[in-house]
LOLOSE-409072 format. One record per residue (C-alpha): residue number from 0; chain; residue in one letter; x, y, z. Coordinates in steps of 0.5 Angstrom, whole numbers, plus 500, padded with zeros to 3 digits. Layout:
+-----+---+---+-----+-----+-----+
!   k ! c ! r !  c1 !  c2 !  c3 !
+-----+---+---+-----+-----+-----+
! NUM ! A ! A !   X !   Y !   Z !
...
+-----+---+---+-----+-----+-----+
***
This chain:
+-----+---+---+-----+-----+-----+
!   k ! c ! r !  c1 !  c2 !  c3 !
+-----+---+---+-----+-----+-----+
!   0 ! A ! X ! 411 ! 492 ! 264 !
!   1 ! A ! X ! 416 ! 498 ! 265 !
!   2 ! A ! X ! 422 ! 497 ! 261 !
!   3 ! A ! X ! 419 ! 493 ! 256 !
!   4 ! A ! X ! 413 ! 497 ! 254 !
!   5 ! A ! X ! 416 ! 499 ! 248 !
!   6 ! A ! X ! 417 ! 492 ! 244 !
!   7 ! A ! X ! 410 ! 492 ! 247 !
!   8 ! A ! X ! 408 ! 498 ! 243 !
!   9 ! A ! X ! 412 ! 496 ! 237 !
!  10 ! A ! X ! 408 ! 490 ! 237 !
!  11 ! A ! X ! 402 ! 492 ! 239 !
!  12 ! A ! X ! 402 ! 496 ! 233 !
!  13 ! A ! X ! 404 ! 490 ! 228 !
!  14 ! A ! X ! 399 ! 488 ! 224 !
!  15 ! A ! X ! 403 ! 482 ! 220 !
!  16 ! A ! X ! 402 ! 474 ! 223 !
!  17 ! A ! X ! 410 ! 473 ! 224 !
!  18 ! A ! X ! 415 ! 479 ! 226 !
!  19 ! A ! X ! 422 ! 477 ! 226 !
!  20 ! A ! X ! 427 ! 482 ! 231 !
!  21 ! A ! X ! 434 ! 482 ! 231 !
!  22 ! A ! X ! 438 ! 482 ! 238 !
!  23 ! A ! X ! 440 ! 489 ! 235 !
!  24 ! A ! X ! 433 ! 491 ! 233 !
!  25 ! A ! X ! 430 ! 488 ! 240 !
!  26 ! A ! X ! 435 ! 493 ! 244 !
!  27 ! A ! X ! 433 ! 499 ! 239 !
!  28 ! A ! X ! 427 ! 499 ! 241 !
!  29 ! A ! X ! 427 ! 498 ! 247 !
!  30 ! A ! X ! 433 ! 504 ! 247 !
!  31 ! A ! X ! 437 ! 499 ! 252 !
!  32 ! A ! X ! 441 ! 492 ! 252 !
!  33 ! A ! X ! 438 ! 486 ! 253 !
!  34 ! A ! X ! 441 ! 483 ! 259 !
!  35 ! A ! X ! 447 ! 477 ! 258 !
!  36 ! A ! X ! 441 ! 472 ! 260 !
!  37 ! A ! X ! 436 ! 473 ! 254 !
!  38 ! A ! X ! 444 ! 472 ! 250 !
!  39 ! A ! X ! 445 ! 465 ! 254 !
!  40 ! A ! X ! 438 ! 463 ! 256 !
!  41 ! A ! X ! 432 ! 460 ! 251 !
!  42 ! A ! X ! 429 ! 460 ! 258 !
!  43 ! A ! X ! 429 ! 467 ! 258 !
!  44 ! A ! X ! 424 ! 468 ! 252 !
!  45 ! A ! X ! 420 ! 463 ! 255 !
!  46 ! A ! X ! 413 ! 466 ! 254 !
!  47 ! A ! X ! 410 ! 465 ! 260 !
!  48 ! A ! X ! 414 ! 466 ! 267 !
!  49 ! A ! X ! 417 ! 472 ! 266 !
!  50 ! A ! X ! 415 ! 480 ! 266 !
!  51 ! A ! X ! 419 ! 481 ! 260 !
!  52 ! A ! X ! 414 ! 476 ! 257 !
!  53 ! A ! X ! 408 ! 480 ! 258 !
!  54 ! A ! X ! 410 ! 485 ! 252 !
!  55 ! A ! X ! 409 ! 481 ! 247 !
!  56 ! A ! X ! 403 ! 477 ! 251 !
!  57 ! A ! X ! 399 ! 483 ! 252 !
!  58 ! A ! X ! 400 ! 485 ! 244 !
!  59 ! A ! X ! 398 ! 478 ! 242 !
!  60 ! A ! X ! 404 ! 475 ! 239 !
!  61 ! A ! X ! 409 ! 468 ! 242 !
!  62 ! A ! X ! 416 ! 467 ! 242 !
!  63 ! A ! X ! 416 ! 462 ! 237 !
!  64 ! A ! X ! 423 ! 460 ! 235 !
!  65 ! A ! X ! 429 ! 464 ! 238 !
!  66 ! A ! X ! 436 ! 463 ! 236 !
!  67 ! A ! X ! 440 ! 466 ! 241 !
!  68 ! A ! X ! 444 ! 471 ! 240 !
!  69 ! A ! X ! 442 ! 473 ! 233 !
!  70 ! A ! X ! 434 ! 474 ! 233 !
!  71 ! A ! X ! 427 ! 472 ! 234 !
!  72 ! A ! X ! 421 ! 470 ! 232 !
!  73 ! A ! X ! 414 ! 472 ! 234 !
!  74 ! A ! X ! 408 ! 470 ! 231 !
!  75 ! A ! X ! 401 ! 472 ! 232 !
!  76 ! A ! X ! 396 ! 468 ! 238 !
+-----+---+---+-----+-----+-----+
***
C-alpha cells in the first residue's frame, strides 16, 4: 500500500458503517496531495483496479459515493 497506508490505518480502525472524508481530511491523513486524477476522475476511486483501492478494501470498507473534488463516502462491506 505505501503512500496510502495511512487512510488504511485510519479506516481500519473506524468502527462507524459509513465514514464521510473530505478532499482536505483525505490529504491530512495521508499528509500528502491527492493527485489531480482523483480531482478529475471518478474512476479513480473505483474499488477494484487501483493500488490506492486496497486502503479502504483491506480496512473493509467501499467507495460509495464520490463527489469529486469535495468529499467521499465509504461504507462498510
Amino acid at each position: 500500500m505505501g503512500k496510502y497506508d495511512p487512510l488504511f490505518r485510519y479506516l481500519n480502525s473506524n468502527v462507524d458503517p459509513q465514514v464521510i472524508l473530505s478532499y482536505i481530511e483525505i490529504e491530512n491523513i495521508l499528509s500528502a496531495m491527492l493527485p489531480t486524477s482523483a480531482y478529475k476522475y471518478k474512476e479513480w476511486w473505483d474499488n477494484n483496479s487501483h493500488v490506492q483501492s486496497k486502503s479502504w478494501r483491506h480496512a473493509g470498507y467501499k467507495v460509495d459515493t464520490v463527489f469529486l473534488g469535495d468529499k467521499v463516502i465509504f461504507i462498510k462491506e
